[in-house]
N, CA, C and O atoms as a Maestro MAE file, in Angstrom:
{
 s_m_m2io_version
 :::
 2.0.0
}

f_m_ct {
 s_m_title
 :::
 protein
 m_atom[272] {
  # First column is atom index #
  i_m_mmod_type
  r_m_x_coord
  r_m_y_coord
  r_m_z_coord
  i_m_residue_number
  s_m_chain_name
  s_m_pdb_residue_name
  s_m_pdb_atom_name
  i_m_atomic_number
  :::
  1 25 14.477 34.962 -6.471 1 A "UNK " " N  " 7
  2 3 13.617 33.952 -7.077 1 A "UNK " " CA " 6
  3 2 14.317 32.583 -7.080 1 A "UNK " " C  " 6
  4 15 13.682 31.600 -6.698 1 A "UNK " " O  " 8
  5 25 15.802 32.446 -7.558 2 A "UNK " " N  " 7
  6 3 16.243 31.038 -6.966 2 A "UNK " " CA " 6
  7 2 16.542 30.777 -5.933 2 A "UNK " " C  " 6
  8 15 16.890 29.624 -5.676 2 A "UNK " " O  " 8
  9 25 16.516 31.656 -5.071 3 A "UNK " " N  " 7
  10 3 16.524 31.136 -3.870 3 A "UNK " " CA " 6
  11 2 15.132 30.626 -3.192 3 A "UNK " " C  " 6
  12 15 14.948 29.627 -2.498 3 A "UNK " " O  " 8
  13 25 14.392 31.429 -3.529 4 A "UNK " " N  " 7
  14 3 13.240 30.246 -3.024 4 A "UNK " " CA " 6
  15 2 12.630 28.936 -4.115 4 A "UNK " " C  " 6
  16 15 11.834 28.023 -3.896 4 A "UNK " " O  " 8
  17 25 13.271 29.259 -5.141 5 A "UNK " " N  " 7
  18 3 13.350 27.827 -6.432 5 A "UNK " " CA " 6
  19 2 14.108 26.610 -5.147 5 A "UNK " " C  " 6
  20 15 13.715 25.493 -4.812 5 A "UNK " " O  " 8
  21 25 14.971 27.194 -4.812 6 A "UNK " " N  " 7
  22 3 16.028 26.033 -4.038 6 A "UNK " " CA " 6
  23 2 14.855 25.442 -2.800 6 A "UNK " " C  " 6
  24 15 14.328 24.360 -2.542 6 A "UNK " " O  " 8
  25 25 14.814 26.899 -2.218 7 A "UNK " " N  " 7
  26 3 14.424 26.071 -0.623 7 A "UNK " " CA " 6
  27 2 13.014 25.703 -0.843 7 A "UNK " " C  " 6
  28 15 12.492 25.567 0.263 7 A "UNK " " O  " 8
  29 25 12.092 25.462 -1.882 8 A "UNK " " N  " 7
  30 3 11.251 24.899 -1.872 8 A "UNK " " CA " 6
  31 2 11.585 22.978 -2.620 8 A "UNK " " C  " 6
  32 15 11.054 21.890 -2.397 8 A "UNK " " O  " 8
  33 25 12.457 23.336 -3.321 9 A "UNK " " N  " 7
  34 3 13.046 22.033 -3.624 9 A "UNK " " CA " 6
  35 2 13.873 21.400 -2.426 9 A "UNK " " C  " 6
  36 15 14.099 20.189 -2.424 9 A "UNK " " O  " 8
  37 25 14.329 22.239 -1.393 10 A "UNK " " N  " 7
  38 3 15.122 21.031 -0.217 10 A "UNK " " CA " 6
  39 2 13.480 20.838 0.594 10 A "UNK " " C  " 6
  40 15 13.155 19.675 0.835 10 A "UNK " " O  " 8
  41 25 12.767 21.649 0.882 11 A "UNK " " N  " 7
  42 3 11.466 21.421 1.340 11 A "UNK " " CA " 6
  43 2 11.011 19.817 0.733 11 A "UNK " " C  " 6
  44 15 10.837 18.745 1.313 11 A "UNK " " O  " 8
  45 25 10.961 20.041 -0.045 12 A "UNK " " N  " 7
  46 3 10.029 18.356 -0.586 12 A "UNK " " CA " 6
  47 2 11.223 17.642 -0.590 12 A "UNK " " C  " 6
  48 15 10.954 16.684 0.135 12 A "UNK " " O  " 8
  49 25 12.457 17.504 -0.983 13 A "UNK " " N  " 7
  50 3 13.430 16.313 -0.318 13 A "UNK " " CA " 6
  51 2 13.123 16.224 1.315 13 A "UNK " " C  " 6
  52 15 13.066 15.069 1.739 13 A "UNK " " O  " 8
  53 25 12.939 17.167 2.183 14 A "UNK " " N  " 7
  54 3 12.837 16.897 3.280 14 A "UNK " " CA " 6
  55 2 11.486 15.914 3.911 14 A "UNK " " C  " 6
  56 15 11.261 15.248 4.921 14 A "UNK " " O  " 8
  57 25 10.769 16.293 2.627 15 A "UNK " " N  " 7
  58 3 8.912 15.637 2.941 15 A "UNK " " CA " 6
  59 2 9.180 14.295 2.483 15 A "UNK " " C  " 6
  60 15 8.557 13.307 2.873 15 A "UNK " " O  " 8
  61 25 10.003 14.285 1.751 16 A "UNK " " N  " 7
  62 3 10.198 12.941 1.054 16 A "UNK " " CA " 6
  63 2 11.163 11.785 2.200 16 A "UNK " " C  " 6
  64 15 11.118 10.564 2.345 16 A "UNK " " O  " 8
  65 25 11.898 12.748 2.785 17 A "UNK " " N  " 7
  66 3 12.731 11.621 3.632 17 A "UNK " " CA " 6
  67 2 12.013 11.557 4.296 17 A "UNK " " C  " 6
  68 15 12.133 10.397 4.690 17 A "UNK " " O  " 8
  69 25 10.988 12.106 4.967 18 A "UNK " " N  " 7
  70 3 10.203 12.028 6.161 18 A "UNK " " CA " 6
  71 2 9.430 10.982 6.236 18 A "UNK " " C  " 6
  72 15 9.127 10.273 7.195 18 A "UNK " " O  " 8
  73 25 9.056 10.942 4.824 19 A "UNK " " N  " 7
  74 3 7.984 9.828 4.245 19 A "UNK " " CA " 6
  75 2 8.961 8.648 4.386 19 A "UNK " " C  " 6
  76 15 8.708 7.849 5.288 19 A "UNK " " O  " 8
  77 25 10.047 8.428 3.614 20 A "UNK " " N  " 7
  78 3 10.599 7.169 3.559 20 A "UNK " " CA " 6
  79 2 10.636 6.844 5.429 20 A "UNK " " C  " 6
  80 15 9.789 6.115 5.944 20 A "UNK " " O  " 8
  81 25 11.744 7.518 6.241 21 A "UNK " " N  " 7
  82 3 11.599 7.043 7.095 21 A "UNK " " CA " 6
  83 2 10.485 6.183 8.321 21 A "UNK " " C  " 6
  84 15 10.501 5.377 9.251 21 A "UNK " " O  " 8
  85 25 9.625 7.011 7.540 22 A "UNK " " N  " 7
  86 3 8.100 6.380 8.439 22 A "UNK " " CA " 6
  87 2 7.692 4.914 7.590 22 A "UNK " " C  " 6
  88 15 7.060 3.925 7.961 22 A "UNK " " O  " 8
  89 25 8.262 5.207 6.469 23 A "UNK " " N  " 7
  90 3 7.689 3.398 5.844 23 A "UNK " " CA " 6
  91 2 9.186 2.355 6.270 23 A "UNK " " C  " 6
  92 15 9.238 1.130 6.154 23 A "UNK " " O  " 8
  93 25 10.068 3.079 6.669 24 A "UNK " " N  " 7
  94 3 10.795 1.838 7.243 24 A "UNK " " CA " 6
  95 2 10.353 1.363 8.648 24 A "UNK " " C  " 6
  96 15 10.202 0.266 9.185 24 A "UNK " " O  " 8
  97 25 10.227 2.512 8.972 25 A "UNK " " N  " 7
  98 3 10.052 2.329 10.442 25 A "UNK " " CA " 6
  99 2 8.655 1.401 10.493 25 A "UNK " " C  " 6
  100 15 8.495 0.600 11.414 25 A "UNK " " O  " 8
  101 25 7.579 1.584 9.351 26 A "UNK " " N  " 7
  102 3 6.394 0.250 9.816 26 A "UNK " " CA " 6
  103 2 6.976 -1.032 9.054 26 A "UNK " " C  " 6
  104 15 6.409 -2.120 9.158 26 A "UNK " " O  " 8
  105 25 7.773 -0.912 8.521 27 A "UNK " " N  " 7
  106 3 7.944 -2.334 7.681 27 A "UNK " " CA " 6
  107 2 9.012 -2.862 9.280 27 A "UNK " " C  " 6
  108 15 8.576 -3.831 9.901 27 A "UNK " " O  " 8
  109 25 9.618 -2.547 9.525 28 A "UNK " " N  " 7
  110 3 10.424 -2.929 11.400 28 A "UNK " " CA " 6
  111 2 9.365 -3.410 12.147 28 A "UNK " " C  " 6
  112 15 9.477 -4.404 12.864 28 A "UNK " " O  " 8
  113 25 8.144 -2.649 12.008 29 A "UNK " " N  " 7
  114 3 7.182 -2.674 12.826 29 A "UNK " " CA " 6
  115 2 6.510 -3.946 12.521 29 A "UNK " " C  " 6
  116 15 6.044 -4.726 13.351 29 A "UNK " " O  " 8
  117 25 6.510 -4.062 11.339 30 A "UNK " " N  " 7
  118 3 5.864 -5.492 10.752 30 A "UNK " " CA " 6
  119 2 6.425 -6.780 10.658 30 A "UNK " " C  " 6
  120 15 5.838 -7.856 10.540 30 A "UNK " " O  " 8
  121 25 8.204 -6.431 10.755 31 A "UNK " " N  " 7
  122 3 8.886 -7.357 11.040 31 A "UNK " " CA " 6
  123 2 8.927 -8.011 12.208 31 A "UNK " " C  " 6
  124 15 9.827 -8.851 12.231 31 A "UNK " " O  " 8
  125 25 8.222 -7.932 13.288 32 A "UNK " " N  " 7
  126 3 7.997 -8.591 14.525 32 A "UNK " " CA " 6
  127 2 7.208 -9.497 14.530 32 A "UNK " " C  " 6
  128 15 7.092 -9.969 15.661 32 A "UNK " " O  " 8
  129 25 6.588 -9.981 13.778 33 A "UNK " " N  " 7
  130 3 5.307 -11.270 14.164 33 A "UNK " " CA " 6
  131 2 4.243 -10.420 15.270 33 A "UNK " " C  " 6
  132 15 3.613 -11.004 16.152 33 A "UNK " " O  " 8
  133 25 4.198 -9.254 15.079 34 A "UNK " " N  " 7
  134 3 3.411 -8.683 16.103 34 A "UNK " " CA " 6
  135 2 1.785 -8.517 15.716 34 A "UNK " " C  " 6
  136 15 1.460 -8.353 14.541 34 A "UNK " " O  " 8
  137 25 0.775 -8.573 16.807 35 A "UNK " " N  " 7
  138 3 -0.846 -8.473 16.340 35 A "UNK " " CA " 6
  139 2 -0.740 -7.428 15.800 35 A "UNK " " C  " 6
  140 15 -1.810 -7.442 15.193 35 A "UNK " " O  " 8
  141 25 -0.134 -6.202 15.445 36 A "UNK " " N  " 7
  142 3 -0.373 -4.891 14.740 36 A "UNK " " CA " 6
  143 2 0.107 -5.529 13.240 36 A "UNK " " C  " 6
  144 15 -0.742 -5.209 12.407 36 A "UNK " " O  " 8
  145 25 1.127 -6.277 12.673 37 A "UNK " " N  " 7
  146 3 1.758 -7.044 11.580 37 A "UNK " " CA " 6
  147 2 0.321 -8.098 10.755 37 A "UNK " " C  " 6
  148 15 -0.092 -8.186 9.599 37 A "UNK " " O  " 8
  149 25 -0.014 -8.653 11.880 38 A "UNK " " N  " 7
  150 3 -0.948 -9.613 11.301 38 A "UNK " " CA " 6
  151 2 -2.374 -8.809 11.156 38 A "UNK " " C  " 6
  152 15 -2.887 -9.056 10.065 38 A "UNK " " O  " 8
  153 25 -2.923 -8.174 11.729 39 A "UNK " " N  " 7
  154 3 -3.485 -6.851 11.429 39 A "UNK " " CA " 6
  155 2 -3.492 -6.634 10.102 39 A "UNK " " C  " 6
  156 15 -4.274 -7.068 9.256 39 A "UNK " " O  " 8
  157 25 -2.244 -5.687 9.947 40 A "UNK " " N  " 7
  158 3 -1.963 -5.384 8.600 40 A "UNK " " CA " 6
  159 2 -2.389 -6.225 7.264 40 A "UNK " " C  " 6
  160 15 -3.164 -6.091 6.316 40 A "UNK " " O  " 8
  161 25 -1.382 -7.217 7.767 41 A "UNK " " N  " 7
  162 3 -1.803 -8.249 6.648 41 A "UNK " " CA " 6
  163 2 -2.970 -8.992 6.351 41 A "UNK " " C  " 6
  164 15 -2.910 -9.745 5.379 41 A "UNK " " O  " 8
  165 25 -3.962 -8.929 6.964 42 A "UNK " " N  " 7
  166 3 -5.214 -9.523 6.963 42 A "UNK " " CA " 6
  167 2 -6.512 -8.099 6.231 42 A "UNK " " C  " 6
  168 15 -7.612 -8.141 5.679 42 A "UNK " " O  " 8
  169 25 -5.498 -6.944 6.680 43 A "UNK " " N  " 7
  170 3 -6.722 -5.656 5.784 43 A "UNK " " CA " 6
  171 2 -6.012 -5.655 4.377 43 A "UNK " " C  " 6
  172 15 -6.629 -4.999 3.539 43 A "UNK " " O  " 8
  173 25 -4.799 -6.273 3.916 44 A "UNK " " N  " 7
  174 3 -4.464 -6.285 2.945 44 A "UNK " " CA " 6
  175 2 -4.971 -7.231 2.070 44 A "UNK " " C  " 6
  176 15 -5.385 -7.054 0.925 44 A "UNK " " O  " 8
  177 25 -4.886 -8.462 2.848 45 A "UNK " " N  " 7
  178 3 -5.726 -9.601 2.165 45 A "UNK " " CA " 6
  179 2 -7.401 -9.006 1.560 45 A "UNK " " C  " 6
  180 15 -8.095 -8.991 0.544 45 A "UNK " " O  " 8
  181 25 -7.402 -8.675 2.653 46 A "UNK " " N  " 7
  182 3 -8.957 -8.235 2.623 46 A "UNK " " CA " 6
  183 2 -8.986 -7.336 1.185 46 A "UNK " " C  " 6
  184 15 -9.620 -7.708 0.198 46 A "UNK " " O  " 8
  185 25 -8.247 -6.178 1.237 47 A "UNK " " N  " 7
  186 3 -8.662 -5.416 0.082 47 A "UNK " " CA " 6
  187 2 -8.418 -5.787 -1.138 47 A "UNK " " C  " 6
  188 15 -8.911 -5.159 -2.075 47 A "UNK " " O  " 8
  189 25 -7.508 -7.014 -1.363 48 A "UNK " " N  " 7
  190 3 -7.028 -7.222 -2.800 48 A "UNK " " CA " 6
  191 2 -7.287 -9.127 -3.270 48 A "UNK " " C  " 6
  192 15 -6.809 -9.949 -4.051 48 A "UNK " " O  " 8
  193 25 -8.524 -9.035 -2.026 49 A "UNK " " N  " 7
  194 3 -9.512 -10.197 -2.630 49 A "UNK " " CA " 6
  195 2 -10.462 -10.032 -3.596 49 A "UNK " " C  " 6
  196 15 -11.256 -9.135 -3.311 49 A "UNK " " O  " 8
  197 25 -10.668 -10.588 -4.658 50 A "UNK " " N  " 7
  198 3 -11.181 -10.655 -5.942 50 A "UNK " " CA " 6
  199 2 -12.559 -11.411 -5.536 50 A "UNK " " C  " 6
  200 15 -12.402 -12.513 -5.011 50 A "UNK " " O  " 8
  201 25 -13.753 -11.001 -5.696 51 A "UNK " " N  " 7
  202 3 -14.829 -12.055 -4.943 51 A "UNK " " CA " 6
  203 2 -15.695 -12.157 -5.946 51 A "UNK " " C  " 6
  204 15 -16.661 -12.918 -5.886 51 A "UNK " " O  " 8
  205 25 -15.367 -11.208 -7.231 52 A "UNK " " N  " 7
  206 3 -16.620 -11.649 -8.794 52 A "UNK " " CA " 6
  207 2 -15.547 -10.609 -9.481 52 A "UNK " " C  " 6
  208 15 -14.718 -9.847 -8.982 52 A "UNK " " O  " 8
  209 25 -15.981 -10.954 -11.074 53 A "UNK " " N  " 7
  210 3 -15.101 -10.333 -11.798 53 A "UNK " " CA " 6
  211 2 -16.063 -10.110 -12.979 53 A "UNK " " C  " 6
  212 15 -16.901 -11.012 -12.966 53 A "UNK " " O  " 8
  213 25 -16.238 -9.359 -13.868 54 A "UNK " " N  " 7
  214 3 -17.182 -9.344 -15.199 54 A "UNK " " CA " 6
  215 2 -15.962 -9.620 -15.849 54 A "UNK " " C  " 6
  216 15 -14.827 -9.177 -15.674 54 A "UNK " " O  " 8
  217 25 -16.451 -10.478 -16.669 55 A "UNK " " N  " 7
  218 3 -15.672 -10.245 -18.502 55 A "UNK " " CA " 6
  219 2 -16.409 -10.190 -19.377 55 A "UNK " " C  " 6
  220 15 -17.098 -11.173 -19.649 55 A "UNK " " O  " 8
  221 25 -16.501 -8.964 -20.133 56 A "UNK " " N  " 7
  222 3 -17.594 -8.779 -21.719 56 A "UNK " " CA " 6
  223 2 -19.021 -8.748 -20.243 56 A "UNK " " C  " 6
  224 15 -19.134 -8.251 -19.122 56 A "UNK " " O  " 8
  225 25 -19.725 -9.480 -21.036 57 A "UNK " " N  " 7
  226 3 -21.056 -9.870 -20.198 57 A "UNK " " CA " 6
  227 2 -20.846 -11.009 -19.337 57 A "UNK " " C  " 6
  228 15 -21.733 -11.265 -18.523 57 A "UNK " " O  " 8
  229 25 -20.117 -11.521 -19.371 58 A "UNK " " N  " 7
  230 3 -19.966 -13.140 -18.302 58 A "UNK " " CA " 6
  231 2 -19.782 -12.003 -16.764 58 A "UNK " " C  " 6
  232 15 -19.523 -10.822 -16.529 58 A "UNK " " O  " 8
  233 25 -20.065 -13.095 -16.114 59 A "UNK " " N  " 7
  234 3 -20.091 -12.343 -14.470 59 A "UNK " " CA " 6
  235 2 -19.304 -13.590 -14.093 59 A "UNK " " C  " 6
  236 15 -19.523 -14.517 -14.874 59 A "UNK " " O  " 8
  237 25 -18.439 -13.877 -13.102 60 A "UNK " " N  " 7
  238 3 -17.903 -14.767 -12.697 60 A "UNK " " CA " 6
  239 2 -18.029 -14.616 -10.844 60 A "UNK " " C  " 6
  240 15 -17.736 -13.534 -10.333 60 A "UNK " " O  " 8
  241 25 -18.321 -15.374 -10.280 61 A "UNK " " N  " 7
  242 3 -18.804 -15.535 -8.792 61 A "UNK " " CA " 6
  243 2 -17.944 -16.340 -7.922 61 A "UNK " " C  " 6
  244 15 -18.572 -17.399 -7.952 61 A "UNK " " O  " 8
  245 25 -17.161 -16.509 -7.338 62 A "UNK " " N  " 7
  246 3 -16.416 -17.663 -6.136 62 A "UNK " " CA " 6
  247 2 -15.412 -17.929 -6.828 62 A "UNK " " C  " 6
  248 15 -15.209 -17.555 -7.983 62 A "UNK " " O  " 8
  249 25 -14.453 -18.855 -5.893 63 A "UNK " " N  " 7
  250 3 -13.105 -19.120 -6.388 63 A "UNK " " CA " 6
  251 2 -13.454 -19.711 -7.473 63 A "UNK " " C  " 6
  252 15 -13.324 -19.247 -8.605 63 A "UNK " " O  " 8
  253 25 -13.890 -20.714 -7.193 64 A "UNK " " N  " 7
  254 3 -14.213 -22.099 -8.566 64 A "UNK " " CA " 6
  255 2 -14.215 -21.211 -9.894 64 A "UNK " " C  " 6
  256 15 -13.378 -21.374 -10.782 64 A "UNK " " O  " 8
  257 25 -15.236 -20.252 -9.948 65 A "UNK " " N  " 7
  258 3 -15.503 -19.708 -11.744 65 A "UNK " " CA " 6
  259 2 -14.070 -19.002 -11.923 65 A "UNK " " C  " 6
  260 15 -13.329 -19.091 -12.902 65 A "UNK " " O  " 8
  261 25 -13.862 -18.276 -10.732 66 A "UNK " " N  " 7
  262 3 -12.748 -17.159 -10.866 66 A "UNK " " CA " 6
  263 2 -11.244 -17.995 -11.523 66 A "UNK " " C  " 6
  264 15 -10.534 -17.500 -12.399 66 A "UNK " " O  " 8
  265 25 -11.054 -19.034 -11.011 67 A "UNK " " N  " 7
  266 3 -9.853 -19.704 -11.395 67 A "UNK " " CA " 6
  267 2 -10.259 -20.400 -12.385 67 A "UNK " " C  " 6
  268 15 -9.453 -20.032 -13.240 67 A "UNK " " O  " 8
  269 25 -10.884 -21.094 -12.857 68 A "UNK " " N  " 7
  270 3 -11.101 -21.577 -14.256 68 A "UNK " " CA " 6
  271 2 -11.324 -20.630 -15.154 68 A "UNK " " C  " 6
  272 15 -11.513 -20.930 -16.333 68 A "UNK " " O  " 8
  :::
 }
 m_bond[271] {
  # First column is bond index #
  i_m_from
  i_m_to
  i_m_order
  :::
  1 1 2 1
  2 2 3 1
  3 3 4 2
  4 3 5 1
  5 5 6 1
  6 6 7 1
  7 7 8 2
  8 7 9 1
  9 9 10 1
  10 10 11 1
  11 11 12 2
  12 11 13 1
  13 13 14 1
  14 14 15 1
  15 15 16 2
  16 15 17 1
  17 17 18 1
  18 18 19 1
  19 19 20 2
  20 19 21 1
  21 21 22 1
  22 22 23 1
  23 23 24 2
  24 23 25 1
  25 25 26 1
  26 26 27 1
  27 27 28 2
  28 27 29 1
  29 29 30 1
  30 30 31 1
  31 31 32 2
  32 31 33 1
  33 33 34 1
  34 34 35 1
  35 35 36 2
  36 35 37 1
  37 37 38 1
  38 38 39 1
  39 39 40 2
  40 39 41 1
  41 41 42 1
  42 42 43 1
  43 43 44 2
  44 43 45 1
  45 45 46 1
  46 46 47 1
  47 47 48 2
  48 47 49 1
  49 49 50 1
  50 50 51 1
  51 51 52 2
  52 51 53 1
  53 53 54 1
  54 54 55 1
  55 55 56 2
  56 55 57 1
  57 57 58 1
  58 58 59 1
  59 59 60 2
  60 59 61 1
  61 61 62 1
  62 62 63 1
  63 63 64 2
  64 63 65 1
  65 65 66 1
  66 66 67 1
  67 67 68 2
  68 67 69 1
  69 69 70 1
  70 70 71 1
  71 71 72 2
  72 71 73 1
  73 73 74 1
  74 74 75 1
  75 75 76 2
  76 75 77 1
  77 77 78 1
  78 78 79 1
  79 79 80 2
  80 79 81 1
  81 81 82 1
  82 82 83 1
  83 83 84 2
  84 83 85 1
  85 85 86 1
  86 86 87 1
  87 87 88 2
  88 87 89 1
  89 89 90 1
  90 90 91 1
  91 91 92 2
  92 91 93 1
  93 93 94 1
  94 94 95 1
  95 95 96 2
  96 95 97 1
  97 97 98 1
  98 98 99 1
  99 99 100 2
  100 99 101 1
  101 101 102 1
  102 102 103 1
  103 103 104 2
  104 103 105 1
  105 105 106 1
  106 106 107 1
  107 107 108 2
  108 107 109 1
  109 109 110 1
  110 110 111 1
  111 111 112 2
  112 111 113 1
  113 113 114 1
  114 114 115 1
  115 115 116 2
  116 115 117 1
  117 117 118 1
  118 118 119 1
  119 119 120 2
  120 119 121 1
  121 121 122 1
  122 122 123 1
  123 123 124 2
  124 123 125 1
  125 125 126 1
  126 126 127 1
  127 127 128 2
  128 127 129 1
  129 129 130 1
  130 130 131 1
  131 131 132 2
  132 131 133 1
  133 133 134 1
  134 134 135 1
  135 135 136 2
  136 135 137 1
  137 137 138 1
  138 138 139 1
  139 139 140 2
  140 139 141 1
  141 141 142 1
  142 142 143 1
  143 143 144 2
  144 143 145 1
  145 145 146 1
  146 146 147 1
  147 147 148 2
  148 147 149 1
  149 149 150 1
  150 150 151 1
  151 151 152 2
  152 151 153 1
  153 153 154 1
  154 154 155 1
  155 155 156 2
  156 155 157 1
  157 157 158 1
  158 158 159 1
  159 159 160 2
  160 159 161 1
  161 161 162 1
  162 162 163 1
  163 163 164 2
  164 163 165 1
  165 165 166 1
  166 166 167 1
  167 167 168 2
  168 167 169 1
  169 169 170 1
  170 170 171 1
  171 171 172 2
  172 171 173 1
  173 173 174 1
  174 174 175 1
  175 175 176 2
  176 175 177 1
  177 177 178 1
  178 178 179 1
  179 179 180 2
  180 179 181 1
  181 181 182 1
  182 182 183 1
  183 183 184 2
  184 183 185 1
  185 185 186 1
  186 186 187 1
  187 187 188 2
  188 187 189 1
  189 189 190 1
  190 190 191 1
  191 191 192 2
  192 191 193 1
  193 193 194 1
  194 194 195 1
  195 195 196 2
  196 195 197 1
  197 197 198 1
  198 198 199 1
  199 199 200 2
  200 199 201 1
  201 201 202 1
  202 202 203 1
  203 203 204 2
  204 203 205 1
  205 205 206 1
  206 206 207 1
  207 207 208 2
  208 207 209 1
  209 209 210 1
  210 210 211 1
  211 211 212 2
  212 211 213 1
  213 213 214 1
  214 214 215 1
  215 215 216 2
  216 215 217 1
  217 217 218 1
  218 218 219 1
  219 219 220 2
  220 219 221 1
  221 221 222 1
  222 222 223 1
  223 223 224 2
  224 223 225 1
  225 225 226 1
  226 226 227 1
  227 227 228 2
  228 227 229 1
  229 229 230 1
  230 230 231 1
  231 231 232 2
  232 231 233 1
  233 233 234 1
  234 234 235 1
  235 235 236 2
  236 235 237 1
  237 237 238 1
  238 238 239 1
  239 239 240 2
  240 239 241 1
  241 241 242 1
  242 242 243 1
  243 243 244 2
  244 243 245 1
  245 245 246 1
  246 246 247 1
  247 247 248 2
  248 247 249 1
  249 249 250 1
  250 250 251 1
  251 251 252 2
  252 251 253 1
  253 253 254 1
  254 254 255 1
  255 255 256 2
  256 255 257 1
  257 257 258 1
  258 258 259 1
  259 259 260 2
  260 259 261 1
  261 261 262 1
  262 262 263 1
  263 263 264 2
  264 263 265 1
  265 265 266 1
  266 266 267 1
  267 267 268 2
  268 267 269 1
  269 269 270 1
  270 270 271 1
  271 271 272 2
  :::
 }
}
């Protein structure tokens, strides 16, 4: 029983490095000024644009309301 306690615990360190290595390897990837980089950064923009916001009952619409 601890032995498979263990090798399921080096199992997920192993899933885990696997993981890190693949996010270095796109952040390298992104470090190029490359169309796959600007790509990226433009679906990022995209998803964490704010385009109306409620507060209470107020609705707020476009930059202008949003920043004031």
């Amino acid at each position: 029983m601890e032995a498979k306690t263990e090798f399921q615990k080096l199992k997920k360190m192993e899933s885990i490095e696997w993981k890190q290595r693949s996010r270095v390897q796109e952040i390298e990837a992104d470090d190029r000024n490359t169309a796959y980089f600007h790509k990226r950064a433009n679906t990022r923009q995209r998803i964490n644009f704010i385009s109306k916001i409620q507060v209470g009952k107020n609705n707020f619409e476009g930059k202008t309301d949003i920043i004031h």
